[in-house]
N, C-alpha and C positions, 0 to 999 in steps of 0.2 A: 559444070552446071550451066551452058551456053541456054539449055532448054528454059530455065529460070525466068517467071517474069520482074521479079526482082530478090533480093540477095534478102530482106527485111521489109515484111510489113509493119508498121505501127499505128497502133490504135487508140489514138486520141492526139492533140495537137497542144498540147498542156507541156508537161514535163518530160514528154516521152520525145520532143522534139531534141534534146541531149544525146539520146539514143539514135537518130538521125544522121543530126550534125556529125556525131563521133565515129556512129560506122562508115560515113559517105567518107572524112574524112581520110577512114581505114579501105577505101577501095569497093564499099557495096552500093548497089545501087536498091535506094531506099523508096518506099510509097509511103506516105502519111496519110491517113484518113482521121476526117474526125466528124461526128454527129451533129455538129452545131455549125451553123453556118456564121452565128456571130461570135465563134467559140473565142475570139481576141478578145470580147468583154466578159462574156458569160462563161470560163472554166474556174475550177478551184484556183489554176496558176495565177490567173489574169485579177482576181481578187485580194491576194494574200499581199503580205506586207515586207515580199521580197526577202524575208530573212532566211538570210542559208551561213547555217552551224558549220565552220570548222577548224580541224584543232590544229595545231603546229603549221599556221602558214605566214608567208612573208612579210604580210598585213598589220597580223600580230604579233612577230619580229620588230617589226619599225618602228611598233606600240609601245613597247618593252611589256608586252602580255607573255607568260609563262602557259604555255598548254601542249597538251599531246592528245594523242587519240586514247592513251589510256585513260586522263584525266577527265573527257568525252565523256566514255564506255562510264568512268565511276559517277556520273552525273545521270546518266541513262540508269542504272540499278539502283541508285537512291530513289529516282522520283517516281521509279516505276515498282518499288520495292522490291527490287532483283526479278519481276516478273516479264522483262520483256527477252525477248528471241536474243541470246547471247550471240549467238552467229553473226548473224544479221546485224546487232548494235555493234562489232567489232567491225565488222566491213565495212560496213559506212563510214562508223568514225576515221577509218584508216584512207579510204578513199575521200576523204572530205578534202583534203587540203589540195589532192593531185585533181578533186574536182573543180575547187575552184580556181584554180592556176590555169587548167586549160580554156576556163571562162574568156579567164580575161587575157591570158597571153596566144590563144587560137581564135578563140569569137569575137576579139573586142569588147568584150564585156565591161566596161567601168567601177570596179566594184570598188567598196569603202567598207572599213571594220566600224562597228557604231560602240562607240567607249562613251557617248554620254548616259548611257543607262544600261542596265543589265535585267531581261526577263527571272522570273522567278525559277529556281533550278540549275540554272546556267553558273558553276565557279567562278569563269570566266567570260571575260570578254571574244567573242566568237562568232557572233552573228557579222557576217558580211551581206551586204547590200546595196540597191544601185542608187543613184539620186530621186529625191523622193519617197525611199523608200515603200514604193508599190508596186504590185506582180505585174500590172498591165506594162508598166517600161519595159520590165524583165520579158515579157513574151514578145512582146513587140520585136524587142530586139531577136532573139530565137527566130522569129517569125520571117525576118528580115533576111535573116543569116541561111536560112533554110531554102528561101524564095530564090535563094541568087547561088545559090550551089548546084551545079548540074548533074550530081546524079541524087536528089532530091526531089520526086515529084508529090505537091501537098494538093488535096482534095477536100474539099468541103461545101457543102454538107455529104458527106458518104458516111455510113458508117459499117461496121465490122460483122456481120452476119453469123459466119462459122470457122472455125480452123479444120482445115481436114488434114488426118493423117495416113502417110502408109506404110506400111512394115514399124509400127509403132514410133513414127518420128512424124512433125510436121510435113508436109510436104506442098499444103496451100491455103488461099482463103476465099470465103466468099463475103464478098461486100455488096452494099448496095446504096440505092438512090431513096431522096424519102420517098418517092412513088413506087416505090417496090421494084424496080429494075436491079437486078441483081447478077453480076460478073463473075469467073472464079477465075483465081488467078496462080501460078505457081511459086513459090517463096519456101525456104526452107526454114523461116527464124518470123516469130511474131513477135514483137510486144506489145501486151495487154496496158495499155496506161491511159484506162477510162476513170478513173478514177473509183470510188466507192458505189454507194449505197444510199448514199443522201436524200436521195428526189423521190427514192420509193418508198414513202411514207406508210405502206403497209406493212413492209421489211422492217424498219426502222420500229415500229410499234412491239413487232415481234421479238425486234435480237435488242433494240437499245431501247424501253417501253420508259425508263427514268426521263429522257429527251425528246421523244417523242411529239407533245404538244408545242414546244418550243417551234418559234420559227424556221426553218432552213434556208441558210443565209449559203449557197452554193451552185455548183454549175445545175443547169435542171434536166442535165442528158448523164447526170451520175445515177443509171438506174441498177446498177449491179450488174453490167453487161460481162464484167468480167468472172464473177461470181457465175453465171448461166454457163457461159461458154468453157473455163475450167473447169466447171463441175459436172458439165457432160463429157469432158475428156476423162472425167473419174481423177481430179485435183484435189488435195488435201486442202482445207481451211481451217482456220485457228484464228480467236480474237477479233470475232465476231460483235464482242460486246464492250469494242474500245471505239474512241470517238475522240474528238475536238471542236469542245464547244466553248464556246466567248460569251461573257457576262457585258461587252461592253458595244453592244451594238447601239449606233444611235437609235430609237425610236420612231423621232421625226424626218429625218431622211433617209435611213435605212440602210446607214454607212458605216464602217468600222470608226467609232472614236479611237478606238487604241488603247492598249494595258502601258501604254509610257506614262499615260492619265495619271495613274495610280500607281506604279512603281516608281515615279519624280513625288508621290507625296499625297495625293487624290484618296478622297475616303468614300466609299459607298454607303449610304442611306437607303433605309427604305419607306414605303410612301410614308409611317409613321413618322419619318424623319431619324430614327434610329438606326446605326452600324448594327452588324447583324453576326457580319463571319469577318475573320484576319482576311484582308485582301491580298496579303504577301501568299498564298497559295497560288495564286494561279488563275490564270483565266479560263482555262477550259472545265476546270473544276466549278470553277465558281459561278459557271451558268446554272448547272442546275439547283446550286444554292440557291442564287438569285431568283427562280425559278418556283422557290417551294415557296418567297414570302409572299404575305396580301398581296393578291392582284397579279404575283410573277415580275413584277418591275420596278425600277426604283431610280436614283442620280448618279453620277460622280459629280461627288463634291470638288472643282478645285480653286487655285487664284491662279492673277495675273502671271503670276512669274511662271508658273506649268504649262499655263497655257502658252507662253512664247517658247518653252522650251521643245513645246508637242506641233508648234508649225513646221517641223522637220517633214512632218508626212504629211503627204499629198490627201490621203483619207482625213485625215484632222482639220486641215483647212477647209475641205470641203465642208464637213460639217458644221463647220463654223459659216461656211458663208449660205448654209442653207437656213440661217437662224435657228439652229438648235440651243445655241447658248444663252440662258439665261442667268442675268448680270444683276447684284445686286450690290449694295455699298458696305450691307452689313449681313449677319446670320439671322436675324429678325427679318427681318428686307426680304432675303431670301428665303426663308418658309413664306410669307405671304403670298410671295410667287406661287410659289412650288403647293402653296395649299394645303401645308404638313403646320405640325405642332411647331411654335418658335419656341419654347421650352425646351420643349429633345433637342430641334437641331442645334440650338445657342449648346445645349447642353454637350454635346457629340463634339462640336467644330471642337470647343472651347477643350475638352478632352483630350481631341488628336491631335491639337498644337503641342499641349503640352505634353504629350509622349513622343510626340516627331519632337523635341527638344531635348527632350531625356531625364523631361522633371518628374515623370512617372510613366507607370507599366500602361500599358498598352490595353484597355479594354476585352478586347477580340484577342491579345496574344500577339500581334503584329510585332515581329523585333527588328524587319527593315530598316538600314537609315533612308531616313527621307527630307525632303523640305520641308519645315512646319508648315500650313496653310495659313496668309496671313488677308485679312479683308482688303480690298472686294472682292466680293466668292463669284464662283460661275457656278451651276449648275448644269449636267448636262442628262437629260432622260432615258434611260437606257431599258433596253428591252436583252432576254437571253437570246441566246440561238444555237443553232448545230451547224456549225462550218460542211466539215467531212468526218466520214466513219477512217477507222483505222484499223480495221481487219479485213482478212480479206484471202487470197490463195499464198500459200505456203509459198516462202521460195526461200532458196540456199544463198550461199556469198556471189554469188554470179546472178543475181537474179532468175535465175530458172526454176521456173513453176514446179513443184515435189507431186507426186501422187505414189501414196504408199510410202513416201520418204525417198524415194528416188525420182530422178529428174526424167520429164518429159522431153525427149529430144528437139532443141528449135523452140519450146515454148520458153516466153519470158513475162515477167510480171512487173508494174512500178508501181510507185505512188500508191494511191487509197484503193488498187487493185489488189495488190499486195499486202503483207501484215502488218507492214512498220514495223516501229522500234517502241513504242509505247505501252507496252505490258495490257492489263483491263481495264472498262472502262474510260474517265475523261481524266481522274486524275495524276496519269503517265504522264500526260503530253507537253512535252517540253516546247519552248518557242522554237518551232523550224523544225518540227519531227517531221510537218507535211513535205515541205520543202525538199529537207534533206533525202528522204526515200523519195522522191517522184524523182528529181534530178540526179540522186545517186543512184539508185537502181536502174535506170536509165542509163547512167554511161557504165556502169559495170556490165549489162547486157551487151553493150555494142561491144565494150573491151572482149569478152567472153566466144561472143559469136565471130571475133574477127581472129579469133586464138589459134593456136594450130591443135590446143585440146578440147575444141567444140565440139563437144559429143552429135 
């Protein structure tokens, strides 16, 4: 294939740089485009809170953590009530571990397993991630590793125009400049890993209309590029109407607080000063909860000791230094701040001390262990949001885009391009569903296309 302008297109510079790295390092020579010229701060990757699920690795060997990919896969069907892509959640989880090995023993990756807290869903301790715990280190680095590998060429801002085919298999692509200059190029293998659907808030109305109003906290060049482009090759899609959306965005800076807020022990209020839902569900659930009370917005209540437990993340400090925190000596103290009832809130605090202790049930149904909250409170104002969507074109264990339920020959799909692993709607979504599909279907495409059964 000398005629080849390159062995792999890929499109987007997020999670799909995995697919890159792994096939250059498998002998192709690779193009990266992506749409955002400042796509290093503004993709879903460069946002998220680095957590990447997986089961049976070294990490959590050294831990003395017990898991498999089976144990994965039974975490993925519980929280998704058996509704997500069985395929697809076996692959991943089984790829997770050979994923994050090559991270860190081919990329230099620094990865760390996080045993001080466990997301909602998760059995197990599982999420590995880099210092700081946030996606801007993690692409940086990708970003680093990509720039300095020479059969790696990254472009930006370009972005991905069409895939043309012939004799029913890829065969190229056309990209372009934002000024409308547009090149075609020869490639036999694309990945699609633009991410979702987020930014096209007409779309969003239509397939997720529950989320809709809510802010969107994500890349703003996630307009369904990959949606247009499979779907005029005539692509199957499915789970159109899953998503991942967070209940804990700061309000005043517009930064992720963080679900560790509340899973180390944090209760959410609303503006009445009353708890409202069990916060042990979920954060992606729990935005549109959050969502439905007076107003749409409401606190996490927590104290001192949370809060030093939550300066692990680079997002927490942040908001912390953007003075989002508001500090009070007492529960009274603190509604006058906050402007809400000091009867409810004294009433609430005073409540979920005593069920974080275990001297009664739990208002909401909360059965988490947690830290009691003990004064002085923090308060921190939170607004809902929609991260990313999590449907999107059909793909197999190989990542290869389905139409009709058979694979497009050379087409690949990743991340919020692709279905995931989260069954419908937001309350599938495990911590690191985004993660693990952008960065595992990502090297399963490179594994795949460098195969000798690359269709």
């Amino acid at each position: 294939m000398e005629d080849l302008d390159f062995d792999l297109v890929v499109a987007g510079a997020g999670g799909g740089l995995v697919a890159a790295l792994r096939a250059a390092e498998l002998g192709s020579r690779v193009l990266v485009v992506d749409a955002d010229e400042h796509f290093q701060r503004g993709n879903n990757t460069s946002m998220c809170t680095a957590m990447i699920p997986a089961a049976g690795t070294r990490w959590q060997r050294s831990a003395g953590v017990q898991d498999s990919p089976d144990r994965f896969i039974g975490d993925i069907e519980r929280k998704t009530g058996g509704t997500a892509d069985r395929r697809l959640a076996r692959a991943l989880a089984q790829a997770s571990a050979p994923l994050v090995t090559w991270l860190a023993d081919s990329q230099d990756l620094d990865l760390e397993l996080v045993t001080d807290f466990r997301y909602p869903g998760h059995s197990a301790d599982r999420c590995h991630t880099v210092a700081g715990r946030h996606g801007s280190r993690l692409l940086r680095h990708l970003v680093q590793r990509a720039h300095a590998h020479p059969r790696i060429e990254l472009i930006a801002p370009m972005s991905l125009r069409e895939v043309c085919m012939t004799d029913g298999r890829v065969s190229g692509v056309e990209i372009a400049t934002p000024d409308g200059h547009s090149e075609q190029l020869a490639t036999t293998g694309v990945l699609l890993a633009t991410n979702g659907f987020g930014a096209d808030r007409a779309l969003v109305r239509q397939l997720i209309p529950e989320i809709a109003d809510c802010h969107y906290h994500g890349g703003q060049f996630s307009r369904g590029d990959a949606l247009r482009i499979g779907c005029g090759l005539g692509a199957d899609t499915a789970y159109l109407d899953a998503y991942q959306g967070h209940a804990a965005l700061s309000s005043r800076s517009q930064t992720l607080v963080g679900w560790a807020t509340v899973v180390h022990g944090g209760v959410i209020v609303n503006r009445d000063g009353r708890r409202f839902a069990p916060e042990s569900t979920g954060y992606s659930e729990f935005a549109a909860t959050l969502a439905a009370q007076p107003g749409g917005t409401g606190w996490i209540v927590i104290d001192e000791h949370i809060e030093t437990l939550c300066a692990a993340f680079d997002d927490f400090r942040a908001v912390a230094a953007s003075g989002s925190l508001v500090r009070a000596d007492n529960a009274g103290e603190l509604a006058e701040c906050l402007g809400v009832s000091a009867t409810a809130l004294e009433d609430e605090l005073v409540a979920a001390h005593r069920s974080a202790a275990g001297q009664e049930p739990d208002r909401q149904g909360r059965t988490d262990e947690r830290h009691p909250l003990t004064a002085p409170c923090i308060a921190i104002a939170i607004t809902p949001a929609l991260f990313h969507t999590q449907g999107g074109l059909v793909v197999d264990e190989h990542a290869r885009v389905l139409a009709g339920g058979s694979p497009i020959p050379g087409l690949y799909a990743s991340g919020g391009a692709a279905i995931g692993i989260s069954g419908h709607g937001a309350s599938g979504y495990l911590a690191g569903n985004g993660l693990i599909a952008a960065l595992g279907l990502a090297f399963l495409a490179a594994e795949h296309l460098n195969s000798p059964v690359a269709a």
